[in-house]
C-alpha positions in Angstrom: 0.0 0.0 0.0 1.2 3.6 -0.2 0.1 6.7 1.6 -0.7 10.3 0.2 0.4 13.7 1.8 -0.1 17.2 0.5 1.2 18.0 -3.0 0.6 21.2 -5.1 1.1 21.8 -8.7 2.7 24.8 -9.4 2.5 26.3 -12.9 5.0 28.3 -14.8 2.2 31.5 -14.5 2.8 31.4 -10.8 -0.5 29.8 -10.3 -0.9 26.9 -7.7 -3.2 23.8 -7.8 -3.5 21.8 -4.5 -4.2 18.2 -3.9 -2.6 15.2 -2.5 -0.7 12.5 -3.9 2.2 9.6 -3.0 5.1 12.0 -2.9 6.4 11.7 -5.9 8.1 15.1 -7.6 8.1 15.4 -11.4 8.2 17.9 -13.9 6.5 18.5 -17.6 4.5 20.3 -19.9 1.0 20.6 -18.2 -1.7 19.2 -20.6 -5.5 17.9 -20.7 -7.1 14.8 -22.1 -11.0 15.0 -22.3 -11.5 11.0 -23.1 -13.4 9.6 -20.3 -11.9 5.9 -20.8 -8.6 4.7 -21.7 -6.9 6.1 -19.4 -4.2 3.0 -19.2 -3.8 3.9 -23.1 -3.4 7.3 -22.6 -0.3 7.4 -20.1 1.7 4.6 -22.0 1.3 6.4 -24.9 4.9 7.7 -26.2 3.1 10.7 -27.5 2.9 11.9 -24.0 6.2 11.4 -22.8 7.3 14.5 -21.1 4.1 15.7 -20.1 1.9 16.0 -17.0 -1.3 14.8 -17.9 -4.7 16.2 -16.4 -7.7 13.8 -16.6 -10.7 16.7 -17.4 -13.2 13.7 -16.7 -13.8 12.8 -13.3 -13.8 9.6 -11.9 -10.2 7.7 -13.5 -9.2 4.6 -12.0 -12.8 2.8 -11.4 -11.4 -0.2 -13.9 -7.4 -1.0 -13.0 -5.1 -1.0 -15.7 -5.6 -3.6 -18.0 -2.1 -4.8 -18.9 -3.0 -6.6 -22.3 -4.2 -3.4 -24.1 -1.6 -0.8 -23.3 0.1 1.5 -25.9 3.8 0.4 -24.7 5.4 -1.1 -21.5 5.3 1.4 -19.7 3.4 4.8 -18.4 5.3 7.5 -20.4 3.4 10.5 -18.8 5.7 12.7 -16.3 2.4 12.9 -13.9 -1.4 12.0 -13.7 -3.6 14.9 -12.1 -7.2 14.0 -11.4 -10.3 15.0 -9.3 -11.1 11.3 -7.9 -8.5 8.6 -8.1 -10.3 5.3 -8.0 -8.0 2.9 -5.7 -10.6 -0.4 -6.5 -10.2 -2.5 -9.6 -11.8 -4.7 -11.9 -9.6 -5.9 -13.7 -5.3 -5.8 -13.7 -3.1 -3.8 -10.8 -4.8 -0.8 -9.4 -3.8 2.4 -11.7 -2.4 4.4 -9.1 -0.6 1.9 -7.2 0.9 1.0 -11.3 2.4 4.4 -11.3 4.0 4.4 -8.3 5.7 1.2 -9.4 6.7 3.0 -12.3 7.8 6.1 -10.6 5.1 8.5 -12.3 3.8 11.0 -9.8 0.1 11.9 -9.8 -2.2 13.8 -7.6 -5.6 13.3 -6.7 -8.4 15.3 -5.0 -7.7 18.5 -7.7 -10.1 21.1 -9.0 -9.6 19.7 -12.1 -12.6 21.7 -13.6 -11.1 24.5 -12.9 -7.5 23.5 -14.2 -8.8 22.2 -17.6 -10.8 25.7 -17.9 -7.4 27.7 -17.3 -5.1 25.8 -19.8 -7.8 26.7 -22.4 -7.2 30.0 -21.2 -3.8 30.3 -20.7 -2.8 28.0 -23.3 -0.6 24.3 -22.0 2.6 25.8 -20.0 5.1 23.5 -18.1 4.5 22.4 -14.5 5.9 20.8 -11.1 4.2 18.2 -8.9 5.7 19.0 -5.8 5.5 18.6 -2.1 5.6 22.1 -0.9 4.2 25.1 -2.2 6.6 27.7 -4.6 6.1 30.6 -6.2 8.5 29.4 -8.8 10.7 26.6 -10.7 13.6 26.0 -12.9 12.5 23.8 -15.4 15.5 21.2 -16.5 16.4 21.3 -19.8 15.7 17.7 -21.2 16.7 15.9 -25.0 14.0 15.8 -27.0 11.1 13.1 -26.0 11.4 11.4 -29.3 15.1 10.1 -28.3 13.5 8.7 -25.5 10.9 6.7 -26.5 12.0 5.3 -30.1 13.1 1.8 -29.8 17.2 1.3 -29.7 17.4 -1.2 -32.3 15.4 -2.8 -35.6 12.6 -5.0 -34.4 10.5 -7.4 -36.9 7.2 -8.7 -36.4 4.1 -9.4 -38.6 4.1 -12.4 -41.4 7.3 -13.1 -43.2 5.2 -13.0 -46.9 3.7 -10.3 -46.3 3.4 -6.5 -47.5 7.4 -5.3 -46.1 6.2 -2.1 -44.5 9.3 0.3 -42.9 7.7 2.0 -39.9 9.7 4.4 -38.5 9.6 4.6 -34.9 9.1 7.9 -33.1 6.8 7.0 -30.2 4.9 4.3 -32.1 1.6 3.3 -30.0 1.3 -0.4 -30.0 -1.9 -0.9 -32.1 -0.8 0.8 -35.1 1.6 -1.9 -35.2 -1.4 -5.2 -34.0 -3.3 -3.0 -37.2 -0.7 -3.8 -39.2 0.3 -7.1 -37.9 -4.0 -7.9 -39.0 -3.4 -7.7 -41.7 -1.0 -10.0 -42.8 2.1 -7.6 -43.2 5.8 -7.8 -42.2 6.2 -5.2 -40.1 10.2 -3.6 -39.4 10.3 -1.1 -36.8 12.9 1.2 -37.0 14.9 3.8 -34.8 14.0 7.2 -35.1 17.4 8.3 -36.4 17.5 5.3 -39.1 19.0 7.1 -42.4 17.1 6.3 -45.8 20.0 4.3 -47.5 19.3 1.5 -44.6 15.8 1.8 -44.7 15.2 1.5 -48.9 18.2 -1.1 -49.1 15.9 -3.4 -47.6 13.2 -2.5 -50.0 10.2 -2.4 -48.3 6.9 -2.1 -50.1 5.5 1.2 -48.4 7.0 3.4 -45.2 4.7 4.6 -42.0 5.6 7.6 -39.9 4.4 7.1 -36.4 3.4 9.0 -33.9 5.1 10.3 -31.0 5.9 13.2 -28.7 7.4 16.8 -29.3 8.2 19.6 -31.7 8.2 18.2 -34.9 10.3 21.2 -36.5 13.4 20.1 -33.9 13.8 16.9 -35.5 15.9 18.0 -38.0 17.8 15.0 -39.1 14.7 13.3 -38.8 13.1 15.7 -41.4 16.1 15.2 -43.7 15.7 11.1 -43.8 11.9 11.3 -44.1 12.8 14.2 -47.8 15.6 11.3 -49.2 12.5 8.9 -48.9 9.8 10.9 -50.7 9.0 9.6 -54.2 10.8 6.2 -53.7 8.0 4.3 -51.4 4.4 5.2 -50.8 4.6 6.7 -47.7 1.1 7.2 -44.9 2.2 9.0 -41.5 0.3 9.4 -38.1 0.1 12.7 -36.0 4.0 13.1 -35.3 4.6 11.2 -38.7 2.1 13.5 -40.9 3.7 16.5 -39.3 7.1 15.0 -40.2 6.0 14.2 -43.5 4.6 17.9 -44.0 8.3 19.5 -43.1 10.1 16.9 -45.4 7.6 18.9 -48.4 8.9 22.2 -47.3 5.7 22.7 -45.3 5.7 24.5 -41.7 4.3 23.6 -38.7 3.4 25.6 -35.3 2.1 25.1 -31.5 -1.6 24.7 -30.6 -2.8 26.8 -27.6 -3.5 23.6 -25.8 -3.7 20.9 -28.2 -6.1 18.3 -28.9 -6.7 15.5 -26.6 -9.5 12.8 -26.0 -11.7 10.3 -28.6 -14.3 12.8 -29.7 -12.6 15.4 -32.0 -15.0 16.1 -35.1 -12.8 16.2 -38.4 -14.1 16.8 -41.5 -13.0 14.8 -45.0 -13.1 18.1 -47.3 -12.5 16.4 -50.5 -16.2 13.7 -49.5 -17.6 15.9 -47.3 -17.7 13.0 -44.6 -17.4 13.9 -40.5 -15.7 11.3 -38.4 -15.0 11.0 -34.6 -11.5 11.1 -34.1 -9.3 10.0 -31.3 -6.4 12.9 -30.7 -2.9 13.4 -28.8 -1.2 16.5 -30.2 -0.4 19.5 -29.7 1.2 20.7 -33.0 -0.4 21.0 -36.4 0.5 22.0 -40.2 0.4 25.6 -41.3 -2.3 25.4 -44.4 -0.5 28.0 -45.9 2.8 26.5 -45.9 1.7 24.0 -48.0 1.2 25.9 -51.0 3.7 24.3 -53.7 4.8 21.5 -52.0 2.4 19.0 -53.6 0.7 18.7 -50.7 -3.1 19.6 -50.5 -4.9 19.4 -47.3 -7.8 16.9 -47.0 -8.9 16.9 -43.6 -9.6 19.3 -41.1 -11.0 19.6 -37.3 -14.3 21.0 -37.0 -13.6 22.7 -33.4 -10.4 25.1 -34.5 -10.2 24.5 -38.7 -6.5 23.1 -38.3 -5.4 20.3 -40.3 -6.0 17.3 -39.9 -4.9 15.5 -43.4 -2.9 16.1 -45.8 -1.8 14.1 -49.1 0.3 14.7 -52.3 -1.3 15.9 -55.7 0.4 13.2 -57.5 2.5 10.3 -55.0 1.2 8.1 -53.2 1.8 10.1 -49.8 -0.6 10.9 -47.4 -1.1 11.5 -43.4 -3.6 12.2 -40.9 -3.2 14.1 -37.6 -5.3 12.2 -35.7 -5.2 8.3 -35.1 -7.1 5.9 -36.9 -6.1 3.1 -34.4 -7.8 4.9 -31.8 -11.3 3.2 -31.9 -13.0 6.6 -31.1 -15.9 6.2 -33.4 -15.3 3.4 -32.6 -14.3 2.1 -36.2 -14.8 5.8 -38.1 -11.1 5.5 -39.7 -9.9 2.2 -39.3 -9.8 2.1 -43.2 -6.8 4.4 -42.9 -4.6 0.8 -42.9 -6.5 -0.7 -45.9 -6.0 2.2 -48.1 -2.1 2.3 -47.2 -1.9 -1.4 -48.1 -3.4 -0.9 -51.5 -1.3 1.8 -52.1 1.4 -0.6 -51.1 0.2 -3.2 -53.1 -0.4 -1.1 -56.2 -4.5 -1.5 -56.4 
């Protein structure tokens, strides 16, 4: 068992937000999530790696953590802050006795109403879970989160026969790769900092951009392997990876005021007309205006703020969305996304 004392999160405004929690001091950029399941999925997604995450809906916790369906091995959120931590569970370890384990500090008992309501405000801003109260912090300065998360070496799952498909790893959530793995392809995961010369001597049949955490325009190298690759392969990415794909085009992209986060963002197909229900980590998007001749036409936007949401090329076989179609928000709105990349790959 564990005990809580008094712990206060204190915002880079100066502004201080009281609770209690197990003691545990951590730092990150303060953000919200509106989804009022998945919470297991949400922490051990790489995407939120560096990043104190505030639960807007209530209750978190009722269910445990079920094990089998997370997005990694491990809770990459700096912190959890919520307004009524659940300590019973139905099924798997208890959640917040599973981030204690894993060193993630969270606080419980927060006006979280009130938090949410000033980060739309104020925009997300960096944070401290802490055991006494300040007026102030020095926030550490940290590599980027991508580094962190990527896997370290080449992994291969999938069928042998199947489609080849490159995915380059920058945070990859785990069911983009089950999606893949469903349908019959040979998956090869690779490192973030994997050139194109390694990737294409392999010849793989098409190349996915994951997700993952971060600026986009600071992965510069990243940028540059993701250009070599364009025209060779079809290419899809996801949030991260659509961003990535964007700056390889010579297209720009730039901070939301807080981001989009939950499994109910409206986007809108312009080229069909068609709304979907998206499920949405981010807190970056393209510049429409960048776009202009790069090839790349936007095809999707979010019905909330008009950002982007899609983009693909006029005439390659390159595409992305910002949002992700693994999600199961709808709960199958955009599941397609995988069977249009495969007969892409496949030449139908």
């Amino acid at each position: 068992m564990y005990e809580v004392q008094p712990m206060y999160l204190v915002l880079e405004d100066g502004t201080c937000w009281e609770g209690v929690g197990p003691g545990i001091e951590t730092y990150g950029e303060v953000v919200f999530d509106t989804a009022p399941v998945g919470y297991p999925q949400a922490v051990s997604d790489p995407s939120f790696a560096g990043q104190i995450v505030v639960f807007a809906f209530p209750m978190i916790g009722n269910y445990g953590v079920d094990l089998d369906r997370l997005e990694s091995d491990r809770p990459w959120a700096s912190g959890v802050v919520v307004a009524n931590m659940e300590k019973e569970t139905f099924e798997g370890p208890a959640f917040p006795e599973w981030l204690i384990n894993n060193g993630v500090g969270w606080m419980d008992l927060v006006d979280t109403r009130r938090l949410v309501v000033h980060l739309r405000e104020h925009g997300s801003i960096r944070g401290i879970i802490c055991s006494e109260k300040r007026k102030s912090f020095v926030y550490p300065e940290e590599i980027h989160p991508v580094k962190k998360v990527s896997t370290k070496n080449v992994m291969r799952v999938g069928e042998e026969d199947g489609p080849k498909i490159a995915l380059i790893d920058y945070g990859v959530k785990r069911n983009i790769v089950r999606e893949l793995v469903k349908r019959g392809c040979n998956v090869v995961i690779y490192p973030h900092d994997t050139k194109a010369e390694e990737i294409l001597k392999e010849e793989p049949d098409g190349i996915l951009l994951s997700n993952g955490p971060g600026d986009p325009a600071l992965l510069v190298d990243e940028i540059k392997t993701v250009s070599a690759l364009l025209g060779h392969k079809p290419i899809a990415g996801i949030c991260l990876g659509m961003q990535i794909l964007a700056l390889a085009a010579g297209g720009v992209t730039e901070k939301l005021k807080y981001g989009h986060r939950g499994a109910n963002h409206a986007v809108k197909d312009v080229l069909s007309g068609k709304g979907f229900v998206t499920s949405q980590n981010h807190g970056y998007a393209v510049v429409e205006s960048s776009l202009a001749g790069t090839g790349m036409i936007v095809t999707h936007i979010n019905l909330g703020d008009g950002s982007v949401e899609g983009i693909k090329h006029e005439k390659l076989p390159i595409w992305g969305v910002q949002f992700h179609p693994e999600g199961s928000p709808g709960p199958l709105d955009f599941e397609f996304f995988f069977d249009d990349f495969l007969r892409s790959v496949k030449g139908v």
